[in-house]
Every structure is written in structure tokens, then in C-alpha cells.
ROLUM-673511 format. One record per residue (C-alpha): x, y, z; residue number from 1. Coordinates in steps of 0.25 Angstrom, whole numbers, plus 5000, padded with zeros to 4 digits. Layout:
<atoms>
     x     y     z  resi
     X     Y     Z   NUM
...
</atoms>
This chain:
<atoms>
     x     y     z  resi
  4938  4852  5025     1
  4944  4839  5033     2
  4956  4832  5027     3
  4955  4818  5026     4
  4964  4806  5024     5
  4958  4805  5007     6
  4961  4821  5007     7
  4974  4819  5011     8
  4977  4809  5001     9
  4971  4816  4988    10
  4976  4829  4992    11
  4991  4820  4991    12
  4987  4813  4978    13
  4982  4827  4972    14
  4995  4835  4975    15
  5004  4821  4972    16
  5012  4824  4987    17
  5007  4821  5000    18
  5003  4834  5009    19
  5007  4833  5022    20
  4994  4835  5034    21
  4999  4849  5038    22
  5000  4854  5024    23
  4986  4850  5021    24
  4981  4857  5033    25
  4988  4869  5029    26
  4983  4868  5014    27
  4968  4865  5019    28
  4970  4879  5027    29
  4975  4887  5016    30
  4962  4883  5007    31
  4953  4885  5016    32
  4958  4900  5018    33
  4954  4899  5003    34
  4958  4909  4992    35
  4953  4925  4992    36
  4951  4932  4983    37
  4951  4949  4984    38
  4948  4958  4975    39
  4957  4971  4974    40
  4967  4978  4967    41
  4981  4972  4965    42
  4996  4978  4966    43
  5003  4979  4953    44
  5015  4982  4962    45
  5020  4971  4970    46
  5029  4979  4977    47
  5024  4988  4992    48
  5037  4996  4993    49
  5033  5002  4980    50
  5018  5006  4983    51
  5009  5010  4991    52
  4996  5004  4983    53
  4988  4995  4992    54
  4987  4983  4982    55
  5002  4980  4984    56
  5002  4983  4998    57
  4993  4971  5002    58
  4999  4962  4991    59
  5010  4965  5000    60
  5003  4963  5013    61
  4999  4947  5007    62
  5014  4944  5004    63
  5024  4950  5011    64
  5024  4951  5027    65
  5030  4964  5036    66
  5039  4965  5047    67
  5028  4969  5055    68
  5012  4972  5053    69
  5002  4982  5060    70
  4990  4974  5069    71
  4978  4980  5069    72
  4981  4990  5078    73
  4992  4996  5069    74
  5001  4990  5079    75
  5016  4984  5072    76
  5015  4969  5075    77
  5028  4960  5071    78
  5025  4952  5058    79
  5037  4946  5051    80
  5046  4951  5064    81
  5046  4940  5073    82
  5053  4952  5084    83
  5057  4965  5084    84
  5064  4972  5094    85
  5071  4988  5096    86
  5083  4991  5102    87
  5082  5000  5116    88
  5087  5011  5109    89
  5078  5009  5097    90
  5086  5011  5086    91
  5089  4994  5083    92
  5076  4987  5080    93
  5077  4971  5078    94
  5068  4963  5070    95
  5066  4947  5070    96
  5059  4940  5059    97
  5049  4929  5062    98
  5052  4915  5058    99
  5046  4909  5044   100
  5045  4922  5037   101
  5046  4917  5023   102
  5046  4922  5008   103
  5034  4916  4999   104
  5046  4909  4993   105
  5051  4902  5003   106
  5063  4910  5008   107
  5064  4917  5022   108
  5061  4929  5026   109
  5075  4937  5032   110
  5079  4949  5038   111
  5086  4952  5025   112
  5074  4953  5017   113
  5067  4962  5030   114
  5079  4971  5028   115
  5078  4973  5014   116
  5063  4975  5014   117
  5066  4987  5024   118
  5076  4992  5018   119
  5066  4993  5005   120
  5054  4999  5013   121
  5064  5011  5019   122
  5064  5014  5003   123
  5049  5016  5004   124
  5040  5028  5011   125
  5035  5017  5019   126
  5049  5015  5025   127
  5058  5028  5026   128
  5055  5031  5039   129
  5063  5020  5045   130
  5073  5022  5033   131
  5075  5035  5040   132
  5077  5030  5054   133
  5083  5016  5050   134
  5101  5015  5049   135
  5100  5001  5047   136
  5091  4988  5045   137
  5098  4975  5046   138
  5099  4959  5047   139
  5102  4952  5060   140
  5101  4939  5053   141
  5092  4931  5045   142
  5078  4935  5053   143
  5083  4947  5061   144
  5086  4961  5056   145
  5087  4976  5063   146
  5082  4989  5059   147
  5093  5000  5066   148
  5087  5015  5067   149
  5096  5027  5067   150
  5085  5034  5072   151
  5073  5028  5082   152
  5060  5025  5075   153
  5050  5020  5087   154
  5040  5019  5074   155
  5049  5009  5067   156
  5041  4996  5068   157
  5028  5004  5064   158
  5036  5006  5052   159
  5040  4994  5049   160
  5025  4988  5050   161
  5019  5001  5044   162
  5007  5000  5032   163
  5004  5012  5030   164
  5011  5013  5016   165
  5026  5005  5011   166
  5023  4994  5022   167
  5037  4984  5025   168
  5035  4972  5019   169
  5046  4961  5019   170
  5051  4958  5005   171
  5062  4948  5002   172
  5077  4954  5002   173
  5078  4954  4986   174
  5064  4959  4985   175
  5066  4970  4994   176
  5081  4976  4989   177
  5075  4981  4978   178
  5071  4997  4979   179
  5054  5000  4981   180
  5056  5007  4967   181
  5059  4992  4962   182
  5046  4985  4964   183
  5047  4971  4970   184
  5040  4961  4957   185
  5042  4949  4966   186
  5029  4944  4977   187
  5039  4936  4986   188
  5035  4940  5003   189
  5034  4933  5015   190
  5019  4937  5019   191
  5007  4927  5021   192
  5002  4927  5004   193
  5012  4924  4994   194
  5010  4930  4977   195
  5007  4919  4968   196
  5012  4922  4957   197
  5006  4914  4946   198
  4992  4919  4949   199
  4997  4933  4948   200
  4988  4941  4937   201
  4991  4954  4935   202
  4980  4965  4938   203
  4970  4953  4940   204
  4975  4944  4954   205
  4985  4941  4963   206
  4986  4929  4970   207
  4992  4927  4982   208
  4992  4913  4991   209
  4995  4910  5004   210
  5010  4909  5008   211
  5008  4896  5017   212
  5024  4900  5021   213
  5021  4911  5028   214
  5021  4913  5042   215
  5011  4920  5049   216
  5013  4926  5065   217
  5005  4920  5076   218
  4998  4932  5079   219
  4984  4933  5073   220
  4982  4945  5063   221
  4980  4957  5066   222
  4981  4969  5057   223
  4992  4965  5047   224
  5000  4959  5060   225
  4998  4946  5065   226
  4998  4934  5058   227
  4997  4934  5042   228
  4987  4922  5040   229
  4985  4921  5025   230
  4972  4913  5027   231
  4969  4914  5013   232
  4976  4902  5004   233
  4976  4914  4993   234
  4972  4928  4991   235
  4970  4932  4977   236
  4968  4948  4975   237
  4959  4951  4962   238
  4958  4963  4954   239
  4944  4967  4951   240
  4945  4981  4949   241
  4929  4982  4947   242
  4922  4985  4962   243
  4909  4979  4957   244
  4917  4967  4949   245
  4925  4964  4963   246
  4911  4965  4972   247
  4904  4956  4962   248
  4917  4945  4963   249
  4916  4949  4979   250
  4901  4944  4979   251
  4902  4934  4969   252
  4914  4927  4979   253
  4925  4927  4967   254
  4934  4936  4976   255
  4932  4938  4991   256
  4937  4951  4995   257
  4936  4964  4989   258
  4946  4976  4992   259
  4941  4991  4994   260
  4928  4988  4987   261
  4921  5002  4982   262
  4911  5008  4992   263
  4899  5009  4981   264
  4899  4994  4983   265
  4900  4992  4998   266
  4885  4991  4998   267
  4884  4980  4989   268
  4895  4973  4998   269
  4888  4975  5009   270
  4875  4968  5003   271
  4882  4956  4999   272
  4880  4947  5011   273
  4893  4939  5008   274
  4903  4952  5007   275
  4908  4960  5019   276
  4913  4974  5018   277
  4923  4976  5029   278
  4931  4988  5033   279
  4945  4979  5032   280
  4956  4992  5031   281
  4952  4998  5042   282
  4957  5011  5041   283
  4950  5020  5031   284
  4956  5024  5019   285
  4958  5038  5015   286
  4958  5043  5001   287
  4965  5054  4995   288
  4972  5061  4983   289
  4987  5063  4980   290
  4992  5071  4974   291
  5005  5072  4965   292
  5012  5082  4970   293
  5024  5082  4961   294
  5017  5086  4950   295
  5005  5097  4944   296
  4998  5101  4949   297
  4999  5096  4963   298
  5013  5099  4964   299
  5007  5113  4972   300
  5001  5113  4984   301
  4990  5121  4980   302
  4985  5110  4969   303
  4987  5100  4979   304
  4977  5108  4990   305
  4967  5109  4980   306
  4965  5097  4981   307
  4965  5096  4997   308
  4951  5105  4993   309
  4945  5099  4981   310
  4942  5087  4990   311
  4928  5085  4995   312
  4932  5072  5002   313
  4917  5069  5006   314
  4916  5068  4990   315
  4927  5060  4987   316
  4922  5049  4998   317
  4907  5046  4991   318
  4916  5045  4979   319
  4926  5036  4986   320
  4916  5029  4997   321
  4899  5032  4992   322
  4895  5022  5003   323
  4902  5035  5013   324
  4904  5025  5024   325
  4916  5026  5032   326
  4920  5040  5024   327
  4930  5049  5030   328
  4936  5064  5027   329
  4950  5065  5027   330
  4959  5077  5032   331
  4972  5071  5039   332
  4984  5067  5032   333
  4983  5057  5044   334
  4970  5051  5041   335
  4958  5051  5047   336
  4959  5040  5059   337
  4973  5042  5064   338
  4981  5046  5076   339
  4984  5058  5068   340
  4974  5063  5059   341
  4973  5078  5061   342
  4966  5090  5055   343
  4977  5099  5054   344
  4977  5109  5041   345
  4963  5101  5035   346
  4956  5113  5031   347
  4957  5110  5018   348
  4947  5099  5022   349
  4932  5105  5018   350
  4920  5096  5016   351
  4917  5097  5000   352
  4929  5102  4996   353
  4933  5114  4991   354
  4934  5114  4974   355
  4936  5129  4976   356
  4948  5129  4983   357
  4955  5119  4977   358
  4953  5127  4963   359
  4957  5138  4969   360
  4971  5130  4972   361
  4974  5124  4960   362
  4973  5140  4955   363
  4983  5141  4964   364
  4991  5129  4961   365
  4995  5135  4947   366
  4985  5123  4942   367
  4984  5125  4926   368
  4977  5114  4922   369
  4988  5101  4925   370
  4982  5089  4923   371
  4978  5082  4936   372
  4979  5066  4934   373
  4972  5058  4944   374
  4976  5045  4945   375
  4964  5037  4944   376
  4962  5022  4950   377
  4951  5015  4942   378
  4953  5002  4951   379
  4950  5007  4965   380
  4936  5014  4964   381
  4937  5024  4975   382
  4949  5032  4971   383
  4944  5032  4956   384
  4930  5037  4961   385
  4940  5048  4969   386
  4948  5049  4956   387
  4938  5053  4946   388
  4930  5062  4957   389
  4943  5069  4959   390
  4946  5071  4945   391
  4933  5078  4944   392
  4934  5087  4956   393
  4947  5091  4951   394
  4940  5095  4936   395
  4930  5104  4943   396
  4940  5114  4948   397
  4947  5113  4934   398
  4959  5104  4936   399
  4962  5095  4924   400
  4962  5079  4929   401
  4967  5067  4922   402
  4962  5055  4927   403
  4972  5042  4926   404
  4964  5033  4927   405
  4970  5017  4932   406
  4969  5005  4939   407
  4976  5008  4954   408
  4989  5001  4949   409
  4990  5009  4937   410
  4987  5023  4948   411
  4998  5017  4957   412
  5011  5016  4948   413
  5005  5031  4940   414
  5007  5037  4955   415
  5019  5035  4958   416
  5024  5043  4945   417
  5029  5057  4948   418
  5026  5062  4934   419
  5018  5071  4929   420
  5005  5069  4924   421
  5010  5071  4911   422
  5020  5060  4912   423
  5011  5051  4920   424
  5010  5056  4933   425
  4998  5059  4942   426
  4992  5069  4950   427
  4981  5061  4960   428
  4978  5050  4965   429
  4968  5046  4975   430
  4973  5031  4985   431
  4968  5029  4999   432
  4977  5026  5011   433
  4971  5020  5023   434
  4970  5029  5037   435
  4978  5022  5045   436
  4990  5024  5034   437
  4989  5038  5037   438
  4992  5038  5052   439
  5007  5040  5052   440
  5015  5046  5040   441
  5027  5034  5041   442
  5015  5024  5038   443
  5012  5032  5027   444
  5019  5036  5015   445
  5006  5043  5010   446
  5010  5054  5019   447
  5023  5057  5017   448
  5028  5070  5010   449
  5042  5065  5005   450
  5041  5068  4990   451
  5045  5060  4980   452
  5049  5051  4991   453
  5035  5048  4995   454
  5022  5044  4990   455
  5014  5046  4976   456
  5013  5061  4977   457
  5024  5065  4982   458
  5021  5078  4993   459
  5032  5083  4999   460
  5034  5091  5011   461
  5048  5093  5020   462
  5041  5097  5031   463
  5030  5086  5031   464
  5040  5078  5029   465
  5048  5081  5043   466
  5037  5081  5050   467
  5035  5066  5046   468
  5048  5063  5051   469
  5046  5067  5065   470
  5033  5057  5065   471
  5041  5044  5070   472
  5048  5051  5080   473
  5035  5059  5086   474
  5033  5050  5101   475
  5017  5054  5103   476
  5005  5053  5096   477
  5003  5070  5097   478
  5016  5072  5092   479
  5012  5063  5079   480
  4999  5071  5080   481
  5006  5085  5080   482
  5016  5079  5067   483
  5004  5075  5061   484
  4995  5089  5062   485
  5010  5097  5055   486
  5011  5085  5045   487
  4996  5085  5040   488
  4997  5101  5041   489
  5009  5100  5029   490
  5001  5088  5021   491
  4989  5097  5018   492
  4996  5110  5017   493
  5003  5101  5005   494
  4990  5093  5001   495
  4997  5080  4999   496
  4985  5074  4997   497
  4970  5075  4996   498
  4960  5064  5005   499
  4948  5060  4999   500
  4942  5055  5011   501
  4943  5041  5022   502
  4934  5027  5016   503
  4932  5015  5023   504
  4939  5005  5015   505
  4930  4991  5013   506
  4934  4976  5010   507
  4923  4967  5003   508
  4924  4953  5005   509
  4916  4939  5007   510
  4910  4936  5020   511
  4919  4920  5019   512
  4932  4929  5018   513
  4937  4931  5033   514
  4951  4934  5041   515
  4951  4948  5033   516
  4960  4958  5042   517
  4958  4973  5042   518
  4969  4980  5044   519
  4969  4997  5048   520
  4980  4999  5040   521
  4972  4996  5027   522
  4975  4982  5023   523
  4970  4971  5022   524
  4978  4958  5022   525
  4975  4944  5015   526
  4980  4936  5027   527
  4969  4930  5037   528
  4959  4931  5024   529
  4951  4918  5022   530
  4938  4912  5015   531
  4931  4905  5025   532
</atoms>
């Protein structure tokens, strides 16, 4: 498109203001990126201190922005930090905020609001380790602030850019004072899309448009480090919970991209001349069951380590994954692909399963007949495939199985109850993490065994527990290596939770869609996306 002097002069008339050359520029950029349109599930929480559901941890990702963000390498790159430095002693770490960081309303980004939005993440599994090792953080001035340790922590910036589960984003200083137990309602951050508002509709679309007042680091992209093009004038996220409803608007070029699509229709996709099916994530994602393990039956062990044998996981992954590409067996709490996977005390592990035993078990558990509810996610077709195969493995050795059947969201806010069944509680519900989210337990609050303190489930374990502690203080990869073998040995003996098995994790999208960035740590971020 050229830009001639009759343009110029309608473009004025149209808008009744003149627009200055630069701006017209800048507008002619943002169009061309165009508008695009994905289809996926949507957050019902706005809020990623209080949830770990991947729907609001991208939302997150599109408008706020991190101190720091992981390259493709896993490597911590500076992101909203302009400079950092440690004192020679370690204990005094001094961070500097880059110029220009602004709130999509206007105002500036300060070390008050940085400050505040730790503050809250030490409240969250994500952020208690440096809670424990931090006696102060606190301002220097307006762009400046210090975090002092009472204790050293030679992991602190890992920490701090961490996305394994509970990541730091920077909220402004009243948003962020509140408690994680007091959702954030508001959509107000500093990163490269901003929430429009006015397009918002509830369980169907949200809107968001490019914050053209953001900006972005001179470093190319890398990972989720770099700079943070949003390339896109506008990204709308659509909700078409039907895989061949969101496949037909995929082909048909009424949405672009299409999130986690269901492995019965990879081949269509890959038929479809215009599509591409691309391994974006990365790192695999391995699924499995938790337990509730606060309440009947799962509240003993030995119900809990029936279940480690009643899994056939080769099963469960043709009914997760029928096209058995990229297919995976699990045994390590630490995943499959990690610097600490390991196959201590994984003789429960036996191809087919073993029904037998794992009757023989709830015999032992005291199980008379306590109704077993599995929380059932209609939306997301691999887990409710899982779901109603579970229910009916768990029928044939005579345990008595409700299924609650809802969208994700509805699953979501039901787990986190720690009812009994009877007063709307749960029993199981099968989610996925990616690999990579398993290579450390302070990345991950899936693996923690801190109670009610922890996450959904609630396994506890003293012991486990002090062995995690020693983790950010162990100097050598073999002495991480030794903490993990003890650590895995106490995680099955407890049988905090069952795998299902490893799939690839697939994106869909047009072939005139480009800039997409695949990230191991298993996101993928609307900046750099464009239609040519």
C-alpha cells in the first residue's frame, strides 16, 4: 500500500483532524499485521496468583509483562529490568527498571508497583521459596528497588523468571495489595496487548488489541525473552468448544489458529493444503490423575496405590492420542526428558496394568463402596476421553463412580474445594503439565507435598518436604540427582498422583499466519504473530 498526497488528505477529512506522517506510518504497520483470530478456551479467572489453568496464564502472558523471561534455552534474560546486579556477599540484589514501561492506562510502571507484586507472589506456591530466604524487599526510588536475602539463594533470578506454575507478573501497586484469595477483576498491565473491554462476551470472545504504548527490548525474540513485538493490530481468542466446529472455521478462514486440536483430526489437518500442524510447545505434555487426598477413599494410601496399578498407560494414550505419534510412558515424578528423571521405586510400572492388584488394594484400603467422583471436562476432549475410560476401569473392579461432568472452567473452580463429595467435593481429575514443568520442584507447584498449603489434592509429606528444601542449596547436578532419586522414592510410596502417559502437543493454523514462537516451557505467546 503507498501513501499518496489524495490519501493523506481523505484520511484527514474522514477522521475531521489532520494525522501527522509518522502516525500514518505507524497506523499503515498496525493494519497490515491484521487481526487474528484463535480458537481455544477462555479464562473465567482473570487473575494468575489464583490458578494455575492455562487459559489465564496466557491471558496473562498478552497483558502483563515479567521482571524477567526464559530465552529458548531456559536461560533468565532481563525483560522489564533494564540491570541487575548482587552484592559480593550475595545477599543484596539490586534491580533497575528500563525506561518507558507503562500501564495501558497511561500511568508509569515503578518500583512501588514491582514491590507489591512480589510481595503478592511470596503468598503463592510459585513464590515461598524466596519468601523463605528474603528479609526485605524495598524501593531505592522511583525506578530502582532491592530484594535483601537473610539467607543466600544462588537460584534467586531462576525464581524470579520461573514458569513452571505461579509465574511473577507485574501488577500495578493497588492491584496487587490485595490477597491472591481476592481475585484481581480489573485487566490493567504493562505488557504488548491491552483488554478491550467493550468487545468482552463472556464464554464466547475476548478481545485484546495492540498496546501501541508499549515498549518492547531491542533484542529479537527468543523464547518468551527478547523483544515482545505485537505484530498483530489485534488478537481475538474465540471459544468453540466443538473440535470439528473449530477445524471447519480453521479451513473455512474464519479463525486462524487453532489451540491443542484433538489427535482424531490431525489427519484431516494435515490434508488441508492451506493448514499447518506444528509442534509449537515444545516439550511434551504428560497426563495424569490426582488424587484428592483429604478425603474417601483416597485419604489412605493403599486406595491411592491402586490406582498407580490399575493404569495401563499404553491404553490410556490411544484414548488420549489414536494417531500414537509421539507417545510416551511415564514413571518419573521428574518427567520423561530432564536432567533428573530417574527410575527409582517404579516397579509399580507394568505394561497393561495390573486390575488385580489394584482391587486387591482397595480391600485393603477399608473401600466400602464410597462414591468416587471424577471431575469430568467436556470442553477438552483428551481428558474427557481419559475421564469416561477411567470411570470405566474403575467400575470393573467394583468401585462406585460419579462422573461430574463440566466445561474446564466449571472443573477448575470445583477443584479447588476441599469438601467431601457429598458437599460438592471431588475425588479425580485428570490435567496435563508440560515436561519441562517437571524438571525442578521450585518451578513447580504440582510437586509439592505441603498440604493444604499446596496444590489441588493436597498430599502431604514432612519428610518429602525437607528433602525439597535442601534443593536450592545443592551446588552439583549429582547432588540434585541423589535429592531427586529420595524424593521420587517418598512420592510413589505416597502415590500423589497417577500418569496417564507423555503426547506431543500440536497447534493448527493457516499457512498466511507467521511470526508464531514456540516456547519449551509450553506456551505460546501472541506477540510476533502476523497475517501476511
Amino acid at each position: 500500500m503507498s501513501i499518496t498526497r489524495r490519501t493523506l488528505l481523505n484520511t484527514g477529512l474522514a477522521a475531521g483532524a489532520a494525522l501527522t506522517f509518522p502516525s500514518m506510518l505507524r497506523a499503515q504497520a498496525a493494519a497490515e499485521g491484521g487481526s487474528v483470530k484463535w480458537a481455544r478456551g477462555l479464562p473465567t479467572i482473570f487473575d494468575p496468583y489464583t490458578t494455575t489453568d492455562v487459559n489465564t496464564i496466557d491471558y496473562a502472558f498478552g497483558i502483563y509483562d515479567m521482571l524477567f523471561g526464559i530465552d529458548s534455552n531456559l536461560v533468565p534474560q532481563p525483560q522489564m529490568v533494564a540491570s541487575w546486579s548482587a552484592a559480593d556477599d550475595k545477599m543484596t540484589y539490586t534491580f533497575i527498571l528500563r525506561d518507558g514501561l507503562t500501564w495501558h492506562d497511561g500511568a508509569p510502571v515503578t518500583a512501588a508497583d514491582c514491590i507489591a507484586s512480589i510481595r503478592r507472589w511470596f503468598q503463592t506456591p510459585g513464590g515461598q521459596l524466596v519468601k523463605e530466604r528474603a528479609k526485605d524487599v524495598s524501593k531505592l526510588d522511583e525506578k530502582s528497588f532491592v530484594i535483601v536475602l537473610k539467607k543466600p539463594l544462588g537460584i534467586l533470578i531462576d525464581q524470579l523468571a520461573q514458569v513452571g506454575s505461579y509465574a511473577l507478573f507485574i501488577m500495578r501497586e493497588k492491584d496487587a495489595h490485595r490477597p491472591p484469595s481476592d481475585a484481581v477483576t480489573t485487566h490493567v498491565g504493562s505488557g504488548p496487548f491491552k483488554f478491550n473491554e467493550e468487545l468482552y462476551v463472556p464464554g464466547s470472545s475476548i478481545t485484546f488489541d495492540k498496546y501501541d504504548g508499549y515498549v518492547p527490548r531491542d533484542e529479537a525474540p527468543d523464547g518468551l525473552a527478547g523483544g515482545k513485538i505485537a505484530k498483530a493490530n489485534r488478537v481475538v481468542w474465540e471459544n468453540l468448544p466443538d473440535p470439528q466446529t473449530s477445524l471447519a472455521a480453521l479451513q473455512a478462514g474464519e479463525v486462524d489458529l487453532l489451540a491443542e486440536p484433538p489427535a482424531d483430526l490431525f489427519p484431516m489437518i494435515e490434508s488441508d493444503p492451506g493448514l499447518v500442524l506444528e509442534n509449537l510447545y515444545k516439550s511434551g505434555y504428560d497426563y495424569f490423575l490426582r488424587m484428592n487426598c483429604l478425603q474417601k477413599p483416597f485419604d489412605n494410601v493403599k486406595a491411592r496405590q491402586a490406582m498407580l496399578h490399575l493404569i495401563d498407560q499404553e491404553t490410556f494414550l490411544h484414548v488420549i492420542n489414536p494417531s500414537l505419534k509421539g507417545n510416551r510412558n511415564v514413571t518419573s515424578l521428574f518427567g520423561t526428558n530432564t536432567a533428573y528423571s530417574n527410575d527409582t521405586n517404579t516397579s509399580w510400572f507394568r505394561k497393561g496394568g495390573n486390575p488385580e492388584k489394584a482391587k486387591q488394594l482397595f480391600k485393603e484400603a477399608g473401600y466400602a463402596g464410597e462414591k468416587v467422583v471424577i471431575l469430568d471436562p467436556t470442553d477438552w476432549t483428551e481428558a474427557h476421553n481419559a475421564s469416561l475410560f477411567l470411570a470405566a476401569e474403575l467400575r470393573k473392579i467394583g468401585v462406585n463412580v460419579d462422573l461430574a461432568s463440566s466445561d474446564w472452567a466449571g472443573l477448575v473452580a470445583r477443584r479447588a474445594k476441599k469438601d467431601s463429595v457429598e458437599n460438592g467435593g471431588w475425588s479425580i481429575f485428570i490435567t496435563s503439565v508440560p515436561d519441562f514443568s517437571l524438571s525442578t520442584p521450585f518451578s513447580s507447584a504440582y510437586t509439592t507435598m505441603n498440604g493444604e498449603q499446596g496444590w489441588f489434592g493436597w498430599p502431604q509429606s514432612n519428610e518429602y518436604e525437607a528433602l525439597r528444601s535442601k534443593w536450592p542449596d545443592a551446588a552439583k547436578v549429582e547432588e540434585h540427582q541423589a535429592l531427586a532419586r529420595e524424593m521420587q522414592q517418598i512420592w510413589w510410596d505416597y502415590a500423589t498422583w497417577v500418569y496417564l502417559g507423555q503426547v506431543p502437543t500440536l497447534t493448527a493454523y493457516r499457512k498466511e499466519l507467521t511470526g508464531l514462537i514456540g516456547v519449551q516451557a509450553g506456551r505460546l505467546p501472541m506477540w510476533n504473530m502476523r497475517k501476511v
